[in-house]
C-alpha positions in Angstrom: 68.4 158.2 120.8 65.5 157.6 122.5 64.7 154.2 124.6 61.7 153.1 122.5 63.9 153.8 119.3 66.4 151.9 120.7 64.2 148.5 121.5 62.1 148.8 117.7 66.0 148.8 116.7 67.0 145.6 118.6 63.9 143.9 118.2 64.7 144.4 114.4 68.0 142.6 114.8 66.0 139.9 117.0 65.9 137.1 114.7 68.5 134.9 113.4 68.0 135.4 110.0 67.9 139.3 110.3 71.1 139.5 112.0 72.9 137.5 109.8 71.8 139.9 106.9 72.7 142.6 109.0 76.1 141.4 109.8 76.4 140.4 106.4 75.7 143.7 105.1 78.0 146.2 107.5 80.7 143.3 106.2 80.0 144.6 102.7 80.6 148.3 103.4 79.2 151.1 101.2 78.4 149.2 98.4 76.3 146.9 100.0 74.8 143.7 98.0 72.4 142.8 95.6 69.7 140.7 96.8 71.3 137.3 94.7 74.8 137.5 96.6 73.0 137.8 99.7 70.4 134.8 98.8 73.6 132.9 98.0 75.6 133.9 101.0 72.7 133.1 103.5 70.8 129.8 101.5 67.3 131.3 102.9 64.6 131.0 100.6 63.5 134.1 98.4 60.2 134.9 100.0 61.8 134.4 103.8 64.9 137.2 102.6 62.6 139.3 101.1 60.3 139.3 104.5 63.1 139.9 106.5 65.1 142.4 104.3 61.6 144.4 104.6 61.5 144.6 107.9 65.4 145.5 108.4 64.3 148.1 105.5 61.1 149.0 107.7 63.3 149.5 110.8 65.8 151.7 109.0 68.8 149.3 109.6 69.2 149.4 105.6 69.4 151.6 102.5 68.0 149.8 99.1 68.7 151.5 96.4 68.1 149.8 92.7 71.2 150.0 90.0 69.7 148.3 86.7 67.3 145.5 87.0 69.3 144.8 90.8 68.4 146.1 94.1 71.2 146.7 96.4 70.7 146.6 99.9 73.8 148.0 102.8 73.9 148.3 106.3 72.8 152.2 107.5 76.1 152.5 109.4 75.0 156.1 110.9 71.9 154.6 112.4 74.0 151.4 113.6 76.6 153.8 115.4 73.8 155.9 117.1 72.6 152.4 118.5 76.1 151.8 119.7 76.4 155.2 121.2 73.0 154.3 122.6 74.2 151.1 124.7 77.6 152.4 125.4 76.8 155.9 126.3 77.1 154.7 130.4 79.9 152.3 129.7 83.3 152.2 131.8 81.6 153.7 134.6 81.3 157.6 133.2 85.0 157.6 131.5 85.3 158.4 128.2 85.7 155.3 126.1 85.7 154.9 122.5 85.0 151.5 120.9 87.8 150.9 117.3 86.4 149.8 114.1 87.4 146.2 113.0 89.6 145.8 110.1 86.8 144.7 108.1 85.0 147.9 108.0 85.7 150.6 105.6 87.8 153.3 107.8 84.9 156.4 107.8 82.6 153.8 109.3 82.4 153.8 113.2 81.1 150.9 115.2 
């Protein structure tokens, strides 16, 4: 990953209401969330989600995809590892080190 990829990333994630979705959504695995649940979840009003789910969208932290009359929004987990890779990749001063999944993530899913 490149260094300027890297910072459009983070400054995606740079506001409190955008990480909280984001964190809400890696929570939420696969199957991510329709926009209600995460309206409810988060109390922010519709307009201010829908902003910020744009620009998370916009970024490439997220995958919409629409099931019905819902859209369903989840965390791009292979982009959010690559990220991880990114700012760990000179961690632990050259020795290999490998960062575990929290239980709350499904078990494919690397962090």
């Amino acid at each position: 990953m490149k260094s300027d990829t890297a910072v459009s990333l983070l400054s995606a994630l740079a506001h409190p209401t955008r990480l909280a979705i984001f964190r809400l959504l890696v929570t939420r695995g696969e199957a991510g969330s329709p926009v209600g649940d995460i309206l409810d979840a988060l109390a922010v009003p519709p307009a201010t989600l829908s902003f910020h789910l744009k620009e998370l969208s916009h970024a490439g932290l997220l995958h919409a995809r629409q099931e019905s009359r819902f859209i369903f929004y989840s965390a791009n987990y292979a982009l959010m590892n690559e990220l991880m890779g990114f700012l760990t990749e000179n961690c632990c001063e050259g020795v290999s080190c490998e960062l575990s999944a929290p239980t709350c993530c499904p078990s494919d899913v690397k962090v």
